[in-house]
C-alpha positions as CSV (number, residue, x, y, z in Angstrom):
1,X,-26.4,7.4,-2.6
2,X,-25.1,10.3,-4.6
3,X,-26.3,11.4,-7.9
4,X,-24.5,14.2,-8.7
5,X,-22.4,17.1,-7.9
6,X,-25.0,19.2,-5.6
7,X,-25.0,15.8,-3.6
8,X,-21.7,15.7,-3.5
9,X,-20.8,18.8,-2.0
10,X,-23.9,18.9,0.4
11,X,-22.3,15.2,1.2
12,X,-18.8,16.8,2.0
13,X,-19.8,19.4,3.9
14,X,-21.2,17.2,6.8
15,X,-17.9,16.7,8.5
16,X,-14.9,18.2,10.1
17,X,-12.6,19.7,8.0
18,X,-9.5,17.7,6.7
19,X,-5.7,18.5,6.3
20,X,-4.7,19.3,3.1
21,X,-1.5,20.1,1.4
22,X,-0.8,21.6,-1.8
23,X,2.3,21.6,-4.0
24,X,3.1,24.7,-5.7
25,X,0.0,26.5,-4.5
26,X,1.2,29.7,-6.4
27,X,-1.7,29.6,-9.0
28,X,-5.2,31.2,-9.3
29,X,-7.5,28.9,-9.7
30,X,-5.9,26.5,-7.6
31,X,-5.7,29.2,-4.6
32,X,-9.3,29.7,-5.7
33,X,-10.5,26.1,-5.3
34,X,-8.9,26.0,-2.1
35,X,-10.5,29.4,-0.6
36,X,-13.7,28.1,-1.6
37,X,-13.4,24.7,0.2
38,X,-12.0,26.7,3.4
39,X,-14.9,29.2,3.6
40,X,-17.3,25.9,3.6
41,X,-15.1,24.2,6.0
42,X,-14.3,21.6,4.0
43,X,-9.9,21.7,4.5
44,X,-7.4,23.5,6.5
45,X,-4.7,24.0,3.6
46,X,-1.4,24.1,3.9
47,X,0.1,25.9,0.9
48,X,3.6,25.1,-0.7
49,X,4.7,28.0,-3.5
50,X,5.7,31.5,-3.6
51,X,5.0,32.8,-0.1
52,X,5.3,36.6,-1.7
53,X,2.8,36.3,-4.6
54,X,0.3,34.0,-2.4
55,X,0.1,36.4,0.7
56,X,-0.6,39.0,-2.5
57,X,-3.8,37.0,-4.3
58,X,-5.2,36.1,-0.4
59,X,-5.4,39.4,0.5
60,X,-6.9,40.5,-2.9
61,X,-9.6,37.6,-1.3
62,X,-10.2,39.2,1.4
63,X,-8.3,36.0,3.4
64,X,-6.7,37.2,6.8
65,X,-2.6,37.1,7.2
66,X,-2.2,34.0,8.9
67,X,-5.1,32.1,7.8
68,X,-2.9,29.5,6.1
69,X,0.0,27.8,6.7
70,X,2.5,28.9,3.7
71,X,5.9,27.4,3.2
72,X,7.9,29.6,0.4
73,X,9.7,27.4,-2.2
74,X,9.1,29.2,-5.9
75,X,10.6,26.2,-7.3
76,X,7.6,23.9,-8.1
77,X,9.5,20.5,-8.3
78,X,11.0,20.9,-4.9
79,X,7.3,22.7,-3.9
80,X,6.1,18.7,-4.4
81,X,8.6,17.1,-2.4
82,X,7.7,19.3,0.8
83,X,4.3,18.7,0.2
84,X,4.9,15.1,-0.5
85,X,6.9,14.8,2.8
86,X,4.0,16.6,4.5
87,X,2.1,14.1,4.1
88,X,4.8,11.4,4.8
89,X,5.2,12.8,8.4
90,X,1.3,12.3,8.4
91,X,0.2,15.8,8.9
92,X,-1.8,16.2,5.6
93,X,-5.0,13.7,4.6
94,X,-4.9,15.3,1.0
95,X,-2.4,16.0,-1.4
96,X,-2.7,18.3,-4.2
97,X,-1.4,19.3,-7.1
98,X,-1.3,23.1,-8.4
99,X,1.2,24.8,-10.9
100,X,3.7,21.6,-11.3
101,X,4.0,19.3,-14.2
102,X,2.0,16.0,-13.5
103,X,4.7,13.7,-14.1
104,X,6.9,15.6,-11.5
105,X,4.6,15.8,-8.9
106,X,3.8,12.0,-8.9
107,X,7.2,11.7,-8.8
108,X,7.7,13.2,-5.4
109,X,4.8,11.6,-4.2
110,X,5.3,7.9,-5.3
111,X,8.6,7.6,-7.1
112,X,11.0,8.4,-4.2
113,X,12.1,6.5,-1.1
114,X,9.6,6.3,1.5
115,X,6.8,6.9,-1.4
116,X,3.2,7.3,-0.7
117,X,2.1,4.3,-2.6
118,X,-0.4,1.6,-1.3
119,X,-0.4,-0.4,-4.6
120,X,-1.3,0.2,-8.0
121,X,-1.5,4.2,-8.8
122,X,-4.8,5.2,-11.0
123,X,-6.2,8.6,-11.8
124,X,-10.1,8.0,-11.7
125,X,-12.3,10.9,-13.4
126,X,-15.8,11.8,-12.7
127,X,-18.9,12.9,-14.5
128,X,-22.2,13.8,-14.2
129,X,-24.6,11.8,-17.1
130,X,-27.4,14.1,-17.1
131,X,-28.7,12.7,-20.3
132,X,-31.9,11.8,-18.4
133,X,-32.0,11.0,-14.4
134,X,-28.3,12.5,-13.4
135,X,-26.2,10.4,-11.8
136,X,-22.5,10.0,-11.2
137,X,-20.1,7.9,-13.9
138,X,-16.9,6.7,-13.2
139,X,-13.9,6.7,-16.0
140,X,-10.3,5.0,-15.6
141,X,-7.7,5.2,-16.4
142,X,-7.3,8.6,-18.6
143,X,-4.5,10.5,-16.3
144,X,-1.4,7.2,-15.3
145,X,-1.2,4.2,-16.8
146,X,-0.2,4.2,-20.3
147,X,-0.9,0.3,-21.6
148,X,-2.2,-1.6,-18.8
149,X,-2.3,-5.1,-18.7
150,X,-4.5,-7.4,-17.2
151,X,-3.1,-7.2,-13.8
152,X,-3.3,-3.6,-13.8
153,X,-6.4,-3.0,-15.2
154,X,-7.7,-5.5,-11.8
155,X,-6.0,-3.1,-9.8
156,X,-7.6,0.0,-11.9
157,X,-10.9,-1.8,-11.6
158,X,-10.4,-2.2,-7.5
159,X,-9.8,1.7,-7.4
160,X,-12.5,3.0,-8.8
161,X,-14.6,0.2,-7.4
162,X,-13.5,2.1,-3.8
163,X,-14.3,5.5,-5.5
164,X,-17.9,5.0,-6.5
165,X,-18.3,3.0,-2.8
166,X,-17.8,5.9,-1.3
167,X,-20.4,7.5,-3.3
168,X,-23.0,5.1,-1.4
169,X,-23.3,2.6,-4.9
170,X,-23.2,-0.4,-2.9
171,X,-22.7,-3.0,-5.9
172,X,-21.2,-1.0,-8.6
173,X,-21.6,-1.9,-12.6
174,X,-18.3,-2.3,-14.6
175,X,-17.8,-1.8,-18.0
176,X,-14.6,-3.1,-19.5
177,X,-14.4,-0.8,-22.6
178,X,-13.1,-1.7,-26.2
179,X,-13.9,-1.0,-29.5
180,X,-16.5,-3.6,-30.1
181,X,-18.6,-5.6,-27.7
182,X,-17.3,-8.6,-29.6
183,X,-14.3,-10.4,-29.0
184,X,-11.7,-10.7,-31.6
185,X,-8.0,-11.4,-31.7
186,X,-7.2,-8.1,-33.1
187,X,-8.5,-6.4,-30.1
188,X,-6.4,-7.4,-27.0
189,X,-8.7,-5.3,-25.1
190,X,-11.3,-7.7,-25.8
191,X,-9.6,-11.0,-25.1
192,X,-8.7,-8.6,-21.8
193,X,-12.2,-8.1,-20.9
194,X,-12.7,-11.9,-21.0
195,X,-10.1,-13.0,-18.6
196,X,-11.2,-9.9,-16.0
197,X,-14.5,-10.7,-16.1
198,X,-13.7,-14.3,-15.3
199,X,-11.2,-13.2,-12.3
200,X,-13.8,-11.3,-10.8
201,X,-16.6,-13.6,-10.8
202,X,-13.9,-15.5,-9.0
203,X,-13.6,-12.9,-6.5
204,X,-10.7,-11.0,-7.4
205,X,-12.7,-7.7,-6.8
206,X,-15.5,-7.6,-4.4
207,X,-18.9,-5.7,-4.4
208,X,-19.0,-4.9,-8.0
209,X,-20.5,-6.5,-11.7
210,X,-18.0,-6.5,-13.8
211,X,-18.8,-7.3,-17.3
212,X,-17.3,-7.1,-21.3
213,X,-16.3,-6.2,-23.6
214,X,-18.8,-3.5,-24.4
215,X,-18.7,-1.0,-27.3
216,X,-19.4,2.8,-25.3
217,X,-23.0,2.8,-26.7
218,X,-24.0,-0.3,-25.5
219,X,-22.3,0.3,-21.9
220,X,-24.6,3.6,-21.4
221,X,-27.2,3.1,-23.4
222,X,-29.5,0.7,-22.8
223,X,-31.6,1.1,-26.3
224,X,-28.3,0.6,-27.9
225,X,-27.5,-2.6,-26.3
226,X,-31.0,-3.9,-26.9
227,X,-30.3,-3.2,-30.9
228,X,-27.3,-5.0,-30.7
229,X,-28.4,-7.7,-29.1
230,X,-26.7,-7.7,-25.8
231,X,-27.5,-9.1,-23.1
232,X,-26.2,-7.6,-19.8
233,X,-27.1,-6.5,-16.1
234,X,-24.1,-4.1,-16.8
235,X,-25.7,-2.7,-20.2
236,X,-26.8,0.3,-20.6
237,X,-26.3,1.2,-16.7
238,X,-22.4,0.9,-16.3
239,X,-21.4,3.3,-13.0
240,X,-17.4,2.4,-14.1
241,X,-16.3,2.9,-17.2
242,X,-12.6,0.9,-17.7
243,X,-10.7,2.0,-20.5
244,X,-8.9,-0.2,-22.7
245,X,-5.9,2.5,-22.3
246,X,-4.9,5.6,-21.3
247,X,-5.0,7.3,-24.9
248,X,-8.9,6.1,-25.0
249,X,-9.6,7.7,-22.0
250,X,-7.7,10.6,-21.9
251,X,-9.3,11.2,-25.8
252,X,-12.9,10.8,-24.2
253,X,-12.3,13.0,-21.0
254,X,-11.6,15.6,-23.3
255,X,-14.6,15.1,-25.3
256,X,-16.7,15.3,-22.5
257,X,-14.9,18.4,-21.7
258,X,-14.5,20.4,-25.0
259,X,-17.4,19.0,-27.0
260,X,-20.4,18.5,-24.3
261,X,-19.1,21.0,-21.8
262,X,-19.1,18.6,-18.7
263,X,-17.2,19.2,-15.4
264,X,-14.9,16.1,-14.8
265,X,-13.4,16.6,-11.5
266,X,-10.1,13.8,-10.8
267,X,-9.0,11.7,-7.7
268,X,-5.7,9.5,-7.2
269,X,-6.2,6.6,-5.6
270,X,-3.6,3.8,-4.9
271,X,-1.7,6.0,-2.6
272,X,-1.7,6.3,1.4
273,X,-4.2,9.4,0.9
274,X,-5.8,10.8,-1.8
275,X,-3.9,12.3,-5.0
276,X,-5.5,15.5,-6.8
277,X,-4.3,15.5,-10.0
278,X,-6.6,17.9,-11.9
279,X,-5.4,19.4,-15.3
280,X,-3.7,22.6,-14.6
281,X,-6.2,24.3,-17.1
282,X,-8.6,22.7,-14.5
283,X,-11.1,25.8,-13.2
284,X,-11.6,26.2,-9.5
285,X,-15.2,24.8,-9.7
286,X,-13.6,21.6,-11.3
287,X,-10.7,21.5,-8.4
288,X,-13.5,22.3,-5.6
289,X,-15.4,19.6,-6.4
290,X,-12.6,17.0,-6.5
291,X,-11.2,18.4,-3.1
292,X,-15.1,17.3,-2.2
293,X,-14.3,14.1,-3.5
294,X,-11.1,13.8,-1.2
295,X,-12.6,14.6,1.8
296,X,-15.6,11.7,1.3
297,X,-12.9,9.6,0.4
298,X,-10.9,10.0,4.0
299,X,-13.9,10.3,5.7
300,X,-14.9,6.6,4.7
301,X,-11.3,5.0,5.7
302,X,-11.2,6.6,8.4
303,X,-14.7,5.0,9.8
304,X,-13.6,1.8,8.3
305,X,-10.4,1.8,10.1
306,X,-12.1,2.5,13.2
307,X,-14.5,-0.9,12.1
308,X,-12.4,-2.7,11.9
């Protein structure tokens, strides 16, 4: 099992390196991040952006001509449909995104003909809760989908449920997030939280506790669940946190950013490999680790495919 970020990248780093391709690589710490993860062997990049002012900031990195494969395209919409057809044709196990508007880049990768989809598209973010033991918590969906309903939020649930199984969590807790731990009418995400956690204990999602609604306190707090009164193998010790929406938790990814300083590193799941769609103010510490994250993730289908 993981814990935290230290494990992560030790966990990474145990393997081959995989293919990886980014869109509109022309960026610093982008080109950073992916230095880093080529020095420790963790990706052979292929780089899509400004051939010109890449060669410049490699060499300024001491990075032999020739080290990476570059394609020139300055444009950095048409920089993610290369890289999106990169991985089409199979030659990349990692996409990335660098210096291109979100919403443009997904739109290469999952919006055109012959897209890279494999069902429901989530962004799932990732923090380190070092509040007493660290450990690794889960947060979807802050980054895709703006009002799910209760079809996607299964769907969001089965993503980051394959997420934290690659982090060696075995029988992951799920918190379905609201406003109160109560349900009320006024609160669809409440009356949402009710039907999910009925559809799972049905077996819609396997190898996970799903439970809610839960208030945030009472979902990572365990003294805070016991004052209210709640009663839950999922209280206080939620590995997933499910957000009611995307404003939710794109407003409390930030907070964990801006107000308690945390690293939240992103993955894309829901696509035939994984998407990295970290904030373009994103620092190259915050992009390693995700490109860490990616590579666990393909290491696991791969031995599952070759399981099966």
């Amino acid at each position: 099992m993981i814990h935290n970020f230290r494990e992560l990248m030790e966990a990474a780093t145990k393997s081959g390196p995989k293919r990886i391709v980014v869109a509109a690589a022309d960026e610093n710490e982008t080109l950073n991040a992916i230095v880093q993860a080529s020095r420790m062997k963790l990706v052979l990049p292929t780089l899509v952006g400004n051939k010109e002012w890449i060669e410049i900031m490699l060499d300024k990195k001491d990075i032999p001509k020739g080290s990476f494969e570059i394609i020139h395209e300055k444009d950095s919409i048409k920089a993610a449909a290369v890289a999106a057809q990169i991985v089409r044709e199979g030659s990349a196990d990692i996409l990335m995104k660098g210096d291109v508007v979100t919403s443009k880049f997904l739109q290469a990768a999952l919006g055109s003909p012959g897209n890279l989809k494999s069902g429901l598209f989530s962004d799932v973010e990732v923090y380190e809760d070092v509040r007493e033991d660290a450990r690794l918590v889960l947060v979807s969906d802050g980054g895709v989908n703006i009002s799910p309903g209760i079809k996607q939020k299964l769907e969001i649930i089965r993503n980051a449920v394959a997420v934290v199984h690659r982090l060696g969590i075995k029988s992951p807790k799920v918190a379905l997030l609201s406003g109160s731990e109560k349900v009320h009418p006024d609160f669809q995400s409440t009356i949402d939280a009710v039907a999910l956690v009925k559809m799972c204990q049905d077996g819609a999602v396997d190898d996970c506790v799903v439970d809610g609604p839960f208030a945030l306190d009472n979902a990572i707090d365990l003294a805070s669940a016991r004052a209210k009164g709640v009663e839950s193998p999922v209280a206080g010790s939620a590995n997933i946190l499910i957000m009611p929406n995307l404003e939710a938790g794109n407003i409390f990814c930030k907070c964990l950013q801006y107000y308690a300083g945390r690293m939240l590193i992103h993955v894309g799941m829901g696509a035939k490999v994984p998407i990295l769609i970290d904030s373009r103010t994103a620092k190259a510490e915050e992009k390693l680790h995700s490109i860490a994250l990616a590579k666990l993730i393909c290491e696991s289908s791969r031995q599952e495919r070759e399981a099966e």
